[in-house]
N, C-alpha and C positions, 0 to 999 in steps of 0.2 A: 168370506168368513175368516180366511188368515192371509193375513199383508205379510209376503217374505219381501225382502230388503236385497236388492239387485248388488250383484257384483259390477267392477269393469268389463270381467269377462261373461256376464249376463247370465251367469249363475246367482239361483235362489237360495238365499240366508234366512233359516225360521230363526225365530227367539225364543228362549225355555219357554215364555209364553202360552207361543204361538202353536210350541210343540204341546202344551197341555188342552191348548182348544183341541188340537187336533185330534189327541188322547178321548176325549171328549165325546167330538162329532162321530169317530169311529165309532163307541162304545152306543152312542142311540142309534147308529142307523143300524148295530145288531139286534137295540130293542124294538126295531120299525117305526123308527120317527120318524115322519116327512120332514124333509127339507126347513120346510115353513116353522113346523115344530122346533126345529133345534134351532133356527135362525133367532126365534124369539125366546129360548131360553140362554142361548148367548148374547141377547141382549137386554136380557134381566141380568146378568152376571155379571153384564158392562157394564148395569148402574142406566142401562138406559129403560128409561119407562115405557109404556103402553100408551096409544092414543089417550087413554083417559087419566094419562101421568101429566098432560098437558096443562091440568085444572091447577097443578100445581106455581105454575109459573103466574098463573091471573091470581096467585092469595086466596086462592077458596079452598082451603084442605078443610074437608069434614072424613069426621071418624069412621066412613064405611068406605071411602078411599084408602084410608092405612088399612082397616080389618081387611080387604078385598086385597093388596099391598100383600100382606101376612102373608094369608091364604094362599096365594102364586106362590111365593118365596116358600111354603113349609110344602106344599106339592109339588114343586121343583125340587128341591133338595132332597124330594121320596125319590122321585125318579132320577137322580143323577148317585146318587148313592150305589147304587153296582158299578157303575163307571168309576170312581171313585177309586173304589177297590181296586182296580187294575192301572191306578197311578202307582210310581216309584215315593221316594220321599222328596224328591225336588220338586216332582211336579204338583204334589201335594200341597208341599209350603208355596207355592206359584198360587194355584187354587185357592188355596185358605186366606193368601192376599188379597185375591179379587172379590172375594165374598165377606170379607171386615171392609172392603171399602165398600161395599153397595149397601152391607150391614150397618154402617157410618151414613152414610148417606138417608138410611131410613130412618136412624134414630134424630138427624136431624130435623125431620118432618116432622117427626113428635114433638120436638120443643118448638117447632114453629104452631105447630095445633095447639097446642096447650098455651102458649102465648096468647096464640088468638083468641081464645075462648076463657082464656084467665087473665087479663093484663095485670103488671105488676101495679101492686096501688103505692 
């Protein structure tokens, strides 16, 4: 869940990053998230999708893949919201970059749906 960055001397280097995952994974396993749990909401956070994110790449987005999309991302952000709170402001603005780029990344599916199901005339 965090790649530190090897020294010569084979000491570990996190990234402000890596320290806000970390921030993070500490913060659910107070709220008893398994493992599995927080695996898959740092990789909603990475922008990376779910098995059924895959429909994406064959060109079939329909509209209850984004509504279902939402859904995760607005019940995720319930649940990482006390974690949150116990970020500094670095690690914050760290956070708030990685959730405009997943945020970017969804609003691009919508002009891909809307293309598809509107082409320009």
């Amino acid at each position: 869940m965090l790649s530190p960055v090897r020294s010569e001397s084979k000491y570990r280097y996190y990234s402000d990053d890596a320290l806000v995952r970390l921030k993070l994974i500490e913060a659910m396993k107070t709220q008893r998230f398994t493992l599995e749990e927080i695996r898959e909401r740092l990789n909603l956070l990475d922008g990376h999708l779910p098995e059924k994110g895959k429909e994406i790449s064959r060109g079939t987005i329909n509209a209850d893949f984004i509504k279902e999309q939402l859904k995760q991302l607005e019940s995720q952000l319930a649940q990482l919201q006390p974690a949150v709170a116990n970020l500094d402001a670095n690690q914050t603005a760290a956070l708030s970059k990685q959730i405009l780029l997943q945020s970017m990344a969804l609003a691009q599916t919508l002009i891909i749906y809307i293309n598809e199901i509107m082409p320009m005339m």
